[in-house]
C-alpha positions in Angstrom: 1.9 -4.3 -11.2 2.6 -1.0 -11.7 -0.9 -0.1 -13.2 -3.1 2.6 -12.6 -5.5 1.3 -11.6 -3.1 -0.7 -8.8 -1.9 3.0 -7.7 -5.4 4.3 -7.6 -6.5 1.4 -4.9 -3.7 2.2 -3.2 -5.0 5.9 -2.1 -8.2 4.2 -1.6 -8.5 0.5 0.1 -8.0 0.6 3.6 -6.2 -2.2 5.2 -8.6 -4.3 6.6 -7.3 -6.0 9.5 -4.4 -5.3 12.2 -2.5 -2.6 13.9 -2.9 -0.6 11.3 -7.0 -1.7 10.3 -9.2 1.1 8.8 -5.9 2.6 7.4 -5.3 4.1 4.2 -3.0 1.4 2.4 -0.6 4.4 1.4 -0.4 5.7 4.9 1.0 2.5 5.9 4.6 2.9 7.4 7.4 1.2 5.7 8.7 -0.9 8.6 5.6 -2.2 8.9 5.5 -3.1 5.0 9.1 -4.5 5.5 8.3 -7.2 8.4 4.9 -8.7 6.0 7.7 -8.7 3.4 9.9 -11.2 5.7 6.7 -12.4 6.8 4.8 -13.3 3.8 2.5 -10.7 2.3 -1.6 -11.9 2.2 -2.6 -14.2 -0.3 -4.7 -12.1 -2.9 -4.9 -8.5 -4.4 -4.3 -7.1 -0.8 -0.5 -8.8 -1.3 -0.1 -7.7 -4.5 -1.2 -4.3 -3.6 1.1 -4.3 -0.2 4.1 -5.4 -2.4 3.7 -2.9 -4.8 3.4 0.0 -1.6 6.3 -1.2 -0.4 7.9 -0.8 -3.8 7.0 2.7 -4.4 8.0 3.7 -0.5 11.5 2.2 -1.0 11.7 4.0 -3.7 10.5 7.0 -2.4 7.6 7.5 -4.8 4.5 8.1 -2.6 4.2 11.7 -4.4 2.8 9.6 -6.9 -0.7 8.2 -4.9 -1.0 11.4 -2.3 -2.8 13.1 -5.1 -5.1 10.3 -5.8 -5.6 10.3 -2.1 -6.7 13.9 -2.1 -9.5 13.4 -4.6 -11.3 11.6 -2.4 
């Protein structure tokens, strides 16, 4: 999960669909992260890649994909 790759899609797939649509997956807020994970996350790499945000967030390790972010 925690692949590079996985953190480099992070910084840049946007979410497509929702409140938060055309989104940065990283610039997500954590509440929102927290009600899909009660919810049920999407089926699909968008989950997995939702799950694993949430993840790093709780853990306070967004430093980690801002960079990434900022090469775009």
């Amino acid at each position: 999960m925690f692949e590079p790759e996985n953190i480099e899609k992070l910084a840049t797939t946007k979410m497509p669909f929702g409140k938060y649509k055309g989104r940065f997956l990283i610039d997500l807020p954590e509440p929102y992260l927290v009600w899909f994970g009660r919810q049920g996350f999407p089926q699909g790499k968008l989950g997995e890649l939702m799950l694993l945000l949430l993840e790093i967030k709780t853990n306070g390790l967004e430093d980690l994909v801002f960079p990434l972010k900022e090469k775009q």
